[in-house]
C-alpha positions as CSV (number, residue, x, y, z in Angstrom):
1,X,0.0,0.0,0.0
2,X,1.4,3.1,-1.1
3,X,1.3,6.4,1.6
4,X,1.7,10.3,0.4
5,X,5.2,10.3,1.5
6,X,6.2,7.1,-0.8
7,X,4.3,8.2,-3.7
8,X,6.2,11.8,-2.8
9,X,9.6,10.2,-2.9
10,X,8.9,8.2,-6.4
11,X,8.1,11.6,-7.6
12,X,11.1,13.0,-6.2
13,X,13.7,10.7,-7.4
14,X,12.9,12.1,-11.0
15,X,13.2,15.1,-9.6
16,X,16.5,16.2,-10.8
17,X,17.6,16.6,-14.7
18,X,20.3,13.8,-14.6
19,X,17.8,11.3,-13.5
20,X,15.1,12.3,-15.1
21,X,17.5,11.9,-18.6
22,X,18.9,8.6,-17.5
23,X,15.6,7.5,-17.6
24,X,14.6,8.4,-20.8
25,X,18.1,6.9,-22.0
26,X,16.8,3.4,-20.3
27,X,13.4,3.6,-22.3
28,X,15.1,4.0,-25.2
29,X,18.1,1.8,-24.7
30,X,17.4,-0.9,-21.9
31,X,20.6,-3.2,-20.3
32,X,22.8,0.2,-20.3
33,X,26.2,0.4,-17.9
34,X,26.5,3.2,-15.7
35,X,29.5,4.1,-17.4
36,X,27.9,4.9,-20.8
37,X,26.1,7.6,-18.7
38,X,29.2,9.8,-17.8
39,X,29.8,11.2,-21.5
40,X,26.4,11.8,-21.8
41,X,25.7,14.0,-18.7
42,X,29.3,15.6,-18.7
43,X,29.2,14.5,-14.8
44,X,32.0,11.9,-13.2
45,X,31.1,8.5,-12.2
46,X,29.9,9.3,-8.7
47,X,27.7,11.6,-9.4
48,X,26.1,8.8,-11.9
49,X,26.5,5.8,-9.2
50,X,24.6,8.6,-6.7
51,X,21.7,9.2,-9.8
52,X,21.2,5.9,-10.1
53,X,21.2,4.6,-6.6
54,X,18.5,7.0,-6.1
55,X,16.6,5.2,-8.8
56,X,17.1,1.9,-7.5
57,X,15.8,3.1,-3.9
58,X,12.9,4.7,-5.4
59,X,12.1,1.1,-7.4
60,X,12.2,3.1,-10.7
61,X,15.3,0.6,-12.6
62,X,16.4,-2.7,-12.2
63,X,20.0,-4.2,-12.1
64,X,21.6,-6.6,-13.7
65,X,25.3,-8.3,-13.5
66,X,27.2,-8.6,-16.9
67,X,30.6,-9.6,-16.2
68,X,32.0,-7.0,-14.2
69,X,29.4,-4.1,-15.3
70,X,26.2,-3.9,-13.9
71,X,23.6,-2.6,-16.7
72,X,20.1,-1.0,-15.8
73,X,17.2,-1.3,-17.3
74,X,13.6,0.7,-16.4
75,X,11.5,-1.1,-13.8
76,X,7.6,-1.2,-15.3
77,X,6.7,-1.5,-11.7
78,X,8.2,1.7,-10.6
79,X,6.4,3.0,-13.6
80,X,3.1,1.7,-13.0
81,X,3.5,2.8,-9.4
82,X,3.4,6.4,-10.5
83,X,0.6,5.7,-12.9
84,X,-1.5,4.7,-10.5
85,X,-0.5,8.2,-7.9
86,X,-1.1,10.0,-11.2
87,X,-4.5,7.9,-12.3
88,X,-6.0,9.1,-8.5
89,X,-5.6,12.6,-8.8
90,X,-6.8,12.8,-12.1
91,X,-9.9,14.9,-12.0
92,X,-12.9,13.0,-13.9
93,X,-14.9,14.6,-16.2
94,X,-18.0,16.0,-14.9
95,X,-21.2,14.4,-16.0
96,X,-23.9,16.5,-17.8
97,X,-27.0,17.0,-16.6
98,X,-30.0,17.2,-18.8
């Protein structure tokens, strides 16, 4: 069961540019490295291990071991989480009266 303050904190974890981006890099190209994020954000590979452990707390990507690399991928159930948040405070359309 999901509270305000977890459904606040999936929110927040694509709260800042560099995550929000790494996401949208994992849509498009799923089973990345965390090293073929550095050159695309200009930022050192701290800063990208910090991004992305933020996105594995908030449950938005997944992990997997390839060798030595660990590649990420977009968790659909982080997504649908934040569907659902978003699906309940959707306003419905108000019904005509005639």
């Amino acid at each position: 069961m999901s509270t305000a303050l977890t459904d606040a904190e999936l929110f927040r974890a694509l709260g800042h540019p560099i995550r929000l981006g790494i996401m949208a890099r994992l849509a498009a190209e799923p089973e990345t490295c965390a090293c073929d994020f550095t050159e695309t954000f200009g930022v050192a590979q701290p800063t990208i291990s910090q991004h992305l452990k933020v996105l594995r707390e908030a449950r938005l990507v997944r992990t997997r071991r390839r060798g030595t690399q660990i590649c990420y991928s977009v968790d659909p159930a982080g997504l649908e989480a934040m569907a659902a948040v978003l699906a309940a405070i959707t306003p419905r359309p108000a019904v005509a009266v005639s």
